[in-house]
C-alpha positions as CSV (number, residue, x, y, z in Angstrom):
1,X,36.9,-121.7,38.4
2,X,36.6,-119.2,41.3
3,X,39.8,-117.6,42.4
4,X,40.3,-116.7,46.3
5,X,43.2,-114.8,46.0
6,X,47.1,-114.4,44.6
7,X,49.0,-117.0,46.6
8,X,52.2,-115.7,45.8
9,X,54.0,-113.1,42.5
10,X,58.0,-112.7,42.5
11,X,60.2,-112.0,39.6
12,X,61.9,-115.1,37.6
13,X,65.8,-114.5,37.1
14,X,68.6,-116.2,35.9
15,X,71.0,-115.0,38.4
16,X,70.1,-115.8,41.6
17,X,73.0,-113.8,43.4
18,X,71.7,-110.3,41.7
19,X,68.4,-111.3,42.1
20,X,68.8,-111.8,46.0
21,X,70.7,-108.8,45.8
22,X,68.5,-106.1,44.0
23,X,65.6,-107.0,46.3
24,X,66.8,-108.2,49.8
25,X,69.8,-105.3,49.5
26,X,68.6,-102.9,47.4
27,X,65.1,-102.5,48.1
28,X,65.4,-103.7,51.7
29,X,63.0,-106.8,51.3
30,X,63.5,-109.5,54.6
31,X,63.2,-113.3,53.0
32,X,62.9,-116.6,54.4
33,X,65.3,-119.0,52.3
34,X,62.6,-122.3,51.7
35,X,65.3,-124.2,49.6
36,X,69.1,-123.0,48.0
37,X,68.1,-119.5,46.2
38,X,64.5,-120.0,46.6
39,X,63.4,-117.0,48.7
40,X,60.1,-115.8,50.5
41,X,58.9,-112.4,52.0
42,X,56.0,-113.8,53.8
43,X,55.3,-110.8,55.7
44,X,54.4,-108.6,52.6
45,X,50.9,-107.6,52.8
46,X,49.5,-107.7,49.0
47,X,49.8,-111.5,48.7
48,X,50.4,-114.5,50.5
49,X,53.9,-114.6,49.4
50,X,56.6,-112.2,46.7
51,X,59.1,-115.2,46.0
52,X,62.2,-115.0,44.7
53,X,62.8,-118.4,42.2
54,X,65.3,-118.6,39.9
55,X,65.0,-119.7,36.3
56,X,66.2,-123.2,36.6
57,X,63.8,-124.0,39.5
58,X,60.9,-122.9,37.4
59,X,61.7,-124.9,34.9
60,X,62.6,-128.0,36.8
61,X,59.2,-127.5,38.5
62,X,57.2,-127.2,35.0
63,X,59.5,-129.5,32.6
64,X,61.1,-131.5,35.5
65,X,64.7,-129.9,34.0
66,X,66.7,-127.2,35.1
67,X,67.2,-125.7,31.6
68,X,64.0,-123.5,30.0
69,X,62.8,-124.9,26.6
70,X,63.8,-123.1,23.7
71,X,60.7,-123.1,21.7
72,X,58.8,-121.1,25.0
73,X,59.5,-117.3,26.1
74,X,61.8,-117.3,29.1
75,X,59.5,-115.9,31.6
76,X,60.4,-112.8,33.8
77,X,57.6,-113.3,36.7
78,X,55.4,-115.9,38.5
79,X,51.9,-115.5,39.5
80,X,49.9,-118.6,41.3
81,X,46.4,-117.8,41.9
82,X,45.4,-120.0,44.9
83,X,41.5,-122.2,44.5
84,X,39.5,-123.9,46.7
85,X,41.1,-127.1,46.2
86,X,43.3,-129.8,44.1
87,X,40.1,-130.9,42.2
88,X,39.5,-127.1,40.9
89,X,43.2,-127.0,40.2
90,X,43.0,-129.9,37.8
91,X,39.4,-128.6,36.5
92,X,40.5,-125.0,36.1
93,X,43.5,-126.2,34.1
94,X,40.8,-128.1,32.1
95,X,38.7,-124.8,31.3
96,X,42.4,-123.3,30.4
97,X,42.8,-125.9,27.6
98,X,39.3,-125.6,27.2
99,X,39.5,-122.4,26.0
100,X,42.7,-122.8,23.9
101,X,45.4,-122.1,26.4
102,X,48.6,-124.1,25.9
103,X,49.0,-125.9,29.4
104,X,52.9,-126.6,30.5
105,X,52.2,-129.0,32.7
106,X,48.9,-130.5,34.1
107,X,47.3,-130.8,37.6
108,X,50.0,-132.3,40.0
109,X,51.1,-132.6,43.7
110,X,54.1,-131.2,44.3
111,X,56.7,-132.2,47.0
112,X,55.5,-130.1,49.9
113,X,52.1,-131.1,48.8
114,X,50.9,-128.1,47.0
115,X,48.6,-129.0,44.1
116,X,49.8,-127.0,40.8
117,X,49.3,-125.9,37.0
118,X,51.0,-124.1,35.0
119,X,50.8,-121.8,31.6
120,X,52.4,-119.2,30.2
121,X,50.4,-115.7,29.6
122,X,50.7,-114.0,26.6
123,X,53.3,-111.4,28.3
124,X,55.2,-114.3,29.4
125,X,54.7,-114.3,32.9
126,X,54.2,-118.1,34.2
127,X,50.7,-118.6,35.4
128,X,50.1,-120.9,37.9
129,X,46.9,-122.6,39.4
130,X,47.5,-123.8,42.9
131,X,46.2,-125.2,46.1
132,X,48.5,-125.2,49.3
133,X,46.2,-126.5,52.4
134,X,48.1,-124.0,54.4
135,X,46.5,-120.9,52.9
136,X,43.5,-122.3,53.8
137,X,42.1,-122.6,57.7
138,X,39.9,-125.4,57.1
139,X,42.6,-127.4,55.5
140,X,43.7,-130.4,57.2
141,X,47.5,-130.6,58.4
């Protein structure tokens, strides 16, 4: 697995109003809304995106339900390092498991066509593996 960069980091939070608050009002942060509550700063140098997603996103996009499992730590960030491609998404999720990692959910395409896994790290911050062809300049479309 070679990682090309951080596509994206943002904090996970329950409350999507004080989330949005503290860092679009607070700390002065410009977002882009991309659907209801989910929020992006594209213009942040430091990584392709710092996104705000609430709890019940994350956990519809992992578990496909908008409640957080019980038996996991609620995480309180995101990071998605971006590879060269869905096929070293699905491989590098492989070498995760491989090497004893507890994998929420496997390679898949999501909606908008971005190709994701997804774990947990020890600190509870939800990793995820991804592959959005429009972080990358020879991708198609």
């Amino acid at each position: 697995m070679e990682i090309q960069f951080i596509a994206g980091y943002g904090p996970i939070g329950p409350d999507p109003v004080a989330t949005r608050r503290f860092w679009g009002d607070t700390l002065g942060l410009e977002f882009d809304e991309i659907a209801p509550d989910y929020l992006h700063a594209r213009a942040l140098d430091g990584a392709k995106v710092f996104g705000l997603w609430p709890l019940s996103q994350a956990a519809e996009a992992t578990f496909g339900s908008t409640e957080w499992p019980d038996d996991l730590p609620v995480p309180q960030s995101w990071i998605e390092f971006e590879l060269g491609s869905p096929e070293e998404v699905a491989s590098g999720a492989a070498e995760l498991a491989d090497k004893g990692q507890r994998i929420l959910v496997g390679s898949k395409v999501e909606p908008w066509g971005q190709s994701t896994a997804r774990l947990l790290s020890p600190e509870g911050i939800l990793v995820g593996l991804s592959y959005l062809p429009s972080f990358h300049d020879d991708a198609e479309g």
